[in-house]
mmCIF file of the N, C-alpha and C atoms, coordinates in Angstrom:
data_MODEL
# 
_entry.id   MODEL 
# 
loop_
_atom_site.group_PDB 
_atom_site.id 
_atom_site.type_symbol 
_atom_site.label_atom_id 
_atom_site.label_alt_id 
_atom_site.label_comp_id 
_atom_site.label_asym_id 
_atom_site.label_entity_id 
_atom_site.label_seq_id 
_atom_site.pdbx_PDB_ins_code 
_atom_site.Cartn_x 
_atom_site.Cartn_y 
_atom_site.Cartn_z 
_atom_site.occupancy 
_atom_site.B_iso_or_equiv 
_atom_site.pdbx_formal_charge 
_atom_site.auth_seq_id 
_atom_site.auth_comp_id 
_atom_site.auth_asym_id 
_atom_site.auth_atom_id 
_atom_site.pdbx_PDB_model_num 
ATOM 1   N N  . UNK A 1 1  ? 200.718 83.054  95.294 1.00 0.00 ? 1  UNK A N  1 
ATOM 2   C CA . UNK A 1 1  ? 201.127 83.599  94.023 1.00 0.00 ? 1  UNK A CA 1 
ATOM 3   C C  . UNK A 1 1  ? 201.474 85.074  94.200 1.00 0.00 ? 1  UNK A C  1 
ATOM 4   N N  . UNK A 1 2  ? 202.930 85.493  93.823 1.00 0.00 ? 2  UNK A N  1 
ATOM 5   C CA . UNK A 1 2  ? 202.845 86.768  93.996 1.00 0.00 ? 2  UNK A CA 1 
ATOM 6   C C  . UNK A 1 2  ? 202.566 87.388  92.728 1.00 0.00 ? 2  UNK A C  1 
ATOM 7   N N  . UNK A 1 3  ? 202.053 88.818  93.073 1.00 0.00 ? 3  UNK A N  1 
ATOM 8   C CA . UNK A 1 3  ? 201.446 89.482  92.195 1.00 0.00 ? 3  UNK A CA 1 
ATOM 9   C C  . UNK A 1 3  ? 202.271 90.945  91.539 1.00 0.00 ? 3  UNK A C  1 
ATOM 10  N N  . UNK A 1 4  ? 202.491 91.530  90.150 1.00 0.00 ? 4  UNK A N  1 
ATOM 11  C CA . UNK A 1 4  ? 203.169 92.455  90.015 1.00 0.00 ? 4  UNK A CA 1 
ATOM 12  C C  . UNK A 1 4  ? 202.472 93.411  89.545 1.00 0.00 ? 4  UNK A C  1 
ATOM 13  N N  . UNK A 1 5  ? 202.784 94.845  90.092 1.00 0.00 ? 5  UNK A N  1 
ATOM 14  C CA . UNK A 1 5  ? 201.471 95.637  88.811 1.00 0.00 ? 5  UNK A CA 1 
ATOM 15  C C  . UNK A 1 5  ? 202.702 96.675  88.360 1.00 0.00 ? 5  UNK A C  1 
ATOM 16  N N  . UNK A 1 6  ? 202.655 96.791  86.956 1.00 0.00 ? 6  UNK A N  1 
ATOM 17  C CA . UNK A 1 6  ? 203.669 97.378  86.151 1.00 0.00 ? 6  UNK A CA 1 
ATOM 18  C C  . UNK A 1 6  ? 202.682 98.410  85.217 1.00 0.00 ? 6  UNK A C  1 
ATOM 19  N N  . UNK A 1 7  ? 203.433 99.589  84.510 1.00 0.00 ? 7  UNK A N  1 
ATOM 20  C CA . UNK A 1 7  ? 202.574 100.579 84.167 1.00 0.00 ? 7  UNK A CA 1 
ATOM 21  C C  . UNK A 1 7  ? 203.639 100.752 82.544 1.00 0.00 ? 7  UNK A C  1 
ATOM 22  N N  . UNK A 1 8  ? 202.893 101.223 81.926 1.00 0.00 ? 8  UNK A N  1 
ATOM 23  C CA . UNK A 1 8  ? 203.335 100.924 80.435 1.00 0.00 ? 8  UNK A CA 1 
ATOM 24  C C  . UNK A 1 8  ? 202.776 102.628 80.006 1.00 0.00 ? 8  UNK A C  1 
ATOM 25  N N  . UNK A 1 9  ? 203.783 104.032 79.623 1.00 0.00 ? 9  UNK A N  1 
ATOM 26  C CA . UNK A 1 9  ? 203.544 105.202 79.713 1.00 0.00 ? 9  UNK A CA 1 
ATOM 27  C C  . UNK A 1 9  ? 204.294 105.518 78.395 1.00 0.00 ? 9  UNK A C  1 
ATOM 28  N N  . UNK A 1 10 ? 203.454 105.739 77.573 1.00 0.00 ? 10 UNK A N  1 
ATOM 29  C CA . UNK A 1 10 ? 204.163 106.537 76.143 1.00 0.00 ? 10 UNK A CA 1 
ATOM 30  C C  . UNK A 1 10 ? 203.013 107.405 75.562 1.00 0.00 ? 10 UNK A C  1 
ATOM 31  N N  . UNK A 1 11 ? 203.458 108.023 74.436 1.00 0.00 ? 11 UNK A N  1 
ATOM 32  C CA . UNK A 1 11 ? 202.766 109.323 73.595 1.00 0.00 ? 11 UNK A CA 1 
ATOM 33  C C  . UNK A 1 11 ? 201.415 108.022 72.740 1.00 0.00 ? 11 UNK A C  1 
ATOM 34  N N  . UNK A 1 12 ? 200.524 108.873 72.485 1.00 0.00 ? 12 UNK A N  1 
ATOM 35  C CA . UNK A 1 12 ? 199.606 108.643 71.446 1.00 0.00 ? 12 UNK A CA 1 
ATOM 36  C C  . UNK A 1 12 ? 199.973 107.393 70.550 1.00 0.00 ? 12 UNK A C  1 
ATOM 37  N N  . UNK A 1 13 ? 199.234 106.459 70.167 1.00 0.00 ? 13 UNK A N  1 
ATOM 38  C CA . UNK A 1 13 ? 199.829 106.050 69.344 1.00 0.00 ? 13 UNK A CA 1 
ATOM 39  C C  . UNK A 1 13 ? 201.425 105.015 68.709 1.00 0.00 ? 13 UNK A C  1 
ATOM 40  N N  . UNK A 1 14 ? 201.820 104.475 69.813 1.00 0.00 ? 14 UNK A N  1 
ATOM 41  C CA . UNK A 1 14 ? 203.330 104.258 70.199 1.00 0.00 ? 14 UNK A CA 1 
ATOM 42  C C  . UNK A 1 14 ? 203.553 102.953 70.441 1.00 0.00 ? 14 UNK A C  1 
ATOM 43  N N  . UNK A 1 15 ? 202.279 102.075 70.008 1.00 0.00 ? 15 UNK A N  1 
ATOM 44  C CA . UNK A 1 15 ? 202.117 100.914 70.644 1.00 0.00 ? 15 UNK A CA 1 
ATOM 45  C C  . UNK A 1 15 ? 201.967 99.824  72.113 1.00 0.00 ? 15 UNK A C  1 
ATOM 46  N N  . UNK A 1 16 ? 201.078 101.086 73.278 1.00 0.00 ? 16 UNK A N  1 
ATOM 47  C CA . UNK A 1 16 ? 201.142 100.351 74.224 1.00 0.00 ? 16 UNK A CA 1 
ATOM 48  C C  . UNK A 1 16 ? 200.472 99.093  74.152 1.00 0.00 ? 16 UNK A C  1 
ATOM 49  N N  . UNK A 1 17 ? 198.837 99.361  73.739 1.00 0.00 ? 17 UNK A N  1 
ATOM 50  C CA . UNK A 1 17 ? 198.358 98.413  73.599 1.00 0.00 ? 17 UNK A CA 1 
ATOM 51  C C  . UNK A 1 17 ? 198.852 96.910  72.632 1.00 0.00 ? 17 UNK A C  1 
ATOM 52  N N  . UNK A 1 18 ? 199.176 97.197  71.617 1.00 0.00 ? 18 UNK A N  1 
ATOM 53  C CA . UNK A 1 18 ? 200.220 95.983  71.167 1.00 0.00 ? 18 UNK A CA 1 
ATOM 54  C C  . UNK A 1 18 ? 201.056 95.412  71.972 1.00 0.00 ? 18 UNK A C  1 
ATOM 55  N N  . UNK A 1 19 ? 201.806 96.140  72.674 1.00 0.00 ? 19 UNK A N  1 
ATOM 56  C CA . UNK A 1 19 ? 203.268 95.662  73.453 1.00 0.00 ? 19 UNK A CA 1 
ATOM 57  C C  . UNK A 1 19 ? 202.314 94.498  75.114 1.00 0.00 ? 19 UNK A C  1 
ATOM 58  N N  . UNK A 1 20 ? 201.179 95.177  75.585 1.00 0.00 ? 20 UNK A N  1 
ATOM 59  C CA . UNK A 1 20 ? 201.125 94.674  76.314 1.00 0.00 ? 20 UNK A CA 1 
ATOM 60  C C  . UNK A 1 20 ? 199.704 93.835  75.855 1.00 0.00 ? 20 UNK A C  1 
ATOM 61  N N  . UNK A 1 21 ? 199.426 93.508  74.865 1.00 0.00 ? 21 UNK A N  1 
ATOM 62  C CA . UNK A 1 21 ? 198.982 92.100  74.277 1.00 0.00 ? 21 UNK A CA 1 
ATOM 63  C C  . UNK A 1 21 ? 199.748 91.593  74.113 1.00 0.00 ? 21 UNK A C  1 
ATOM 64  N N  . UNK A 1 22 ? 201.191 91.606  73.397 1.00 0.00 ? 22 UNK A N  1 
ATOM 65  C CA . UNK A 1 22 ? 201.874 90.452  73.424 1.00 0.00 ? 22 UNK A CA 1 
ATOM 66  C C  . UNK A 1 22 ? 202.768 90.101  74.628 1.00 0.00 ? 22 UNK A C  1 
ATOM 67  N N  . UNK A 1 23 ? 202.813 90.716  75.636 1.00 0.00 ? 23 UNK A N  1 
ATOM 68  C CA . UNK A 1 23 ? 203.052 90.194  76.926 1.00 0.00 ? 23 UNK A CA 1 
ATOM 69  C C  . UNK A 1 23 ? 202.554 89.334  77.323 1.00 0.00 ? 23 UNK A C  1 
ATOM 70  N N  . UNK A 1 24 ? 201.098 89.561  77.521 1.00 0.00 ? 24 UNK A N  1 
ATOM 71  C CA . UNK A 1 24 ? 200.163 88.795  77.971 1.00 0.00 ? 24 UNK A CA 1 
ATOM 72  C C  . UNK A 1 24 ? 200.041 87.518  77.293 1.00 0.00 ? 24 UNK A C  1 
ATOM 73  N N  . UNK A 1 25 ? 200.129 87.222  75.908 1.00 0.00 ? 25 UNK A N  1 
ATOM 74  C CA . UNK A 1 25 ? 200.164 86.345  74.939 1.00 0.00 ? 25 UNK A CA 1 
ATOM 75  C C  . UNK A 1 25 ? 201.238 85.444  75.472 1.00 0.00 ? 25 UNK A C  1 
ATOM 76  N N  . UNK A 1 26 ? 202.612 85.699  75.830 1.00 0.00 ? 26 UNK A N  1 
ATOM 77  C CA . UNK A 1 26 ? 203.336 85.130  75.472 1.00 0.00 ? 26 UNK A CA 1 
ATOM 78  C C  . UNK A 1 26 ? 203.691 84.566  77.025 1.00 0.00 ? 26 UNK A C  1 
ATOM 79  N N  . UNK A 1 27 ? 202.990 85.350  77.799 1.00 0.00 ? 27 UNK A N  1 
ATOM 80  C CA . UNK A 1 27 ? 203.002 84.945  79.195 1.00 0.00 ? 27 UNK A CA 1 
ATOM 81  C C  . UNK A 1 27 ? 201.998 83.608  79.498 1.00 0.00 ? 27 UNK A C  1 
ATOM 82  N N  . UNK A 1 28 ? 201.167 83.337  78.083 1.00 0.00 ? 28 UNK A N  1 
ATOM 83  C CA . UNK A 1 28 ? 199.956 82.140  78.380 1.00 0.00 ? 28 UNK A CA 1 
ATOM 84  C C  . UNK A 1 28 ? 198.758 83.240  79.338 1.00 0.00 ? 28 UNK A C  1 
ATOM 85  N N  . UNK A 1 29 ? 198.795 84.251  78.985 1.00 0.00 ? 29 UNK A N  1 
ATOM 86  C CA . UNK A 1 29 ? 197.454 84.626  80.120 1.00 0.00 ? 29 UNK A CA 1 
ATOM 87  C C  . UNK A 1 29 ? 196.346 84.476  78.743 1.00 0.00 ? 29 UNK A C  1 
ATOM 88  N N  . UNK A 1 30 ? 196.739 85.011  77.364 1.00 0.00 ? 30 UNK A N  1 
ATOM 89  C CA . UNK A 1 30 ? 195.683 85.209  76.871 1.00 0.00 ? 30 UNK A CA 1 
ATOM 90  C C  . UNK A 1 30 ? 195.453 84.511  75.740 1.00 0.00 ? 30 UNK A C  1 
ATOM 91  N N  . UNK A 1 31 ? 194.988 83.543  75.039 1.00 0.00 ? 31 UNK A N  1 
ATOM 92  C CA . UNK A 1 31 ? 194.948 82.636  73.821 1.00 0.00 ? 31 UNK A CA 1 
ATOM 93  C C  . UNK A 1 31 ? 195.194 83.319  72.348 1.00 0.00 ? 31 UNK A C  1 
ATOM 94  N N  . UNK A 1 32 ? 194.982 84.328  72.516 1.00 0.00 ? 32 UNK A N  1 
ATOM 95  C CA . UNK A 1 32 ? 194.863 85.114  70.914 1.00 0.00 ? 32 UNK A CA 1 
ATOM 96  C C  . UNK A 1 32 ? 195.511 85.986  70.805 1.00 0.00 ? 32 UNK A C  1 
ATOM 97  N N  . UNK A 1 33 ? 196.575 86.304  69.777 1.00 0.00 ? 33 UNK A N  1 
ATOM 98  C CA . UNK A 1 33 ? 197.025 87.973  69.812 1.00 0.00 ? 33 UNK A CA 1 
ATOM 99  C C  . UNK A 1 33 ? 196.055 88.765  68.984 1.00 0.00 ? 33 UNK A C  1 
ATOM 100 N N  . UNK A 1 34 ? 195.545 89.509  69.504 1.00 0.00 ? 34 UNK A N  1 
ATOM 101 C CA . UNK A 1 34 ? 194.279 90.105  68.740 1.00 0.00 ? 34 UNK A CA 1 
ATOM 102 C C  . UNK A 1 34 ? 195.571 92.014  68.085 1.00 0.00 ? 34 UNK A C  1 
ATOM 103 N N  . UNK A 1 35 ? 195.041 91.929  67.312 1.00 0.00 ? 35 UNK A N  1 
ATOM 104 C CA . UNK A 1 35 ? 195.197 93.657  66.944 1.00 0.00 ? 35 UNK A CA 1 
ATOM 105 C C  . UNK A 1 35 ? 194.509 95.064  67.323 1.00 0.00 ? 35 UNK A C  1 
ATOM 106 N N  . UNK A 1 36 ? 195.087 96.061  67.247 1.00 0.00 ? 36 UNK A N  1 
ATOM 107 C CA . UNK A 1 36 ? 193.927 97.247  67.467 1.00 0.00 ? 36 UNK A CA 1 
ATOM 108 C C  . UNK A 1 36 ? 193.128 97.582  66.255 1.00 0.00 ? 36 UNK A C  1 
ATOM 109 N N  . UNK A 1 37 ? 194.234 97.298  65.267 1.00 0.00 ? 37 UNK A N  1 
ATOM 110 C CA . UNK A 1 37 ? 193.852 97.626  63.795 1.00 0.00 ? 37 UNK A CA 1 
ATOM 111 C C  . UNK A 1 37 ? 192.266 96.843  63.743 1.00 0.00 ? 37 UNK A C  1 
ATOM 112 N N  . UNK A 1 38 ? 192.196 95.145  63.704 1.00 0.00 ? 38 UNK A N  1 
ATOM 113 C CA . UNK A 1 38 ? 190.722 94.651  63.790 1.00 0.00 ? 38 UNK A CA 1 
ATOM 114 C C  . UNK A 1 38 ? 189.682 95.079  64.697 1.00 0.00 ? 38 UNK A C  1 
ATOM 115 N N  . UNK A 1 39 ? 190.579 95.763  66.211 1.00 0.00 ? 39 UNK A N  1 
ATOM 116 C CA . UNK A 1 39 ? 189.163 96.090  67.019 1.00 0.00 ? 39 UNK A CA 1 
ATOM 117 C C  . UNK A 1 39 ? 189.232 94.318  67.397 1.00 0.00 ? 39 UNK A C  1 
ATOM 118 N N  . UNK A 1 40 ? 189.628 93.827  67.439 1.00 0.00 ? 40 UNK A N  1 
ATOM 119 C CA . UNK A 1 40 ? 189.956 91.974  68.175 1.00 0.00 ? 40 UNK A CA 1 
ATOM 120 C C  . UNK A 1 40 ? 190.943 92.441  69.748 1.00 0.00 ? 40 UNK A C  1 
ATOM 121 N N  . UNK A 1 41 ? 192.006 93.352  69.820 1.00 0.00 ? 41 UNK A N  1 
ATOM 122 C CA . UNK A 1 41 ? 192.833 93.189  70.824 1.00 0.00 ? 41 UNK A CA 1 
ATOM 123 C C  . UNK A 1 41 ? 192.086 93.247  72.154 1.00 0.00 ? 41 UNK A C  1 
ATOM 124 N N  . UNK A 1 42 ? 192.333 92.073  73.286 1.00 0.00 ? 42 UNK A N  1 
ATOM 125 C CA . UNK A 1 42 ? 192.066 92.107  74.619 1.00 0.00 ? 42 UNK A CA 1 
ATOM 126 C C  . UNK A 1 42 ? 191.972 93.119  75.491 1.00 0.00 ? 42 UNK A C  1 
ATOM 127 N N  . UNK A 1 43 ? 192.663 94.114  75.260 1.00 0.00 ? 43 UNK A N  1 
ATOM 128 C CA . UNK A 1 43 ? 192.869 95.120  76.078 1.00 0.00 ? 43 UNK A CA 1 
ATOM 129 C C  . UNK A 1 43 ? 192.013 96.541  75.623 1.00 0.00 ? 43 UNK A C  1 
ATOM 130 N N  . UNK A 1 44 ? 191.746 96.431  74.395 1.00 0.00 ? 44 UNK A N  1 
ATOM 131 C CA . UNK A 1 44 ? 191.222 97.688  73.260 1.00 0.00 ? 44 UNK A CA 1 
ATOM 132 C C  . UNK A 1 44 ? 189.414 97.154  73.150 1.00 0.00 ? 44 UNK A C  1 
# 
């Protein structure tokens, strides 16, 4: 399996964490799109 490591770089606030939950989501890695807003997102 090859493997990629990619880096996701913006200001405060800008939606990284969103953008790369729904990557992950939509890639099947992660079952839930969680939010930051609930304090639910995978990554947060």
């Amino acid at each position: 399996m090859k493997k990629i490591t990619t880096g996701i770089v913006a200001h405060v606030d800008a939606g990284k964490t969103t953008l790369s939950e729904a990557l992950l989501y939509r890639a099947g890695n992660i079952r839930n799109l969680g939010r930051v807003d609930n304090g639910d997102a995978f990554l947060d």
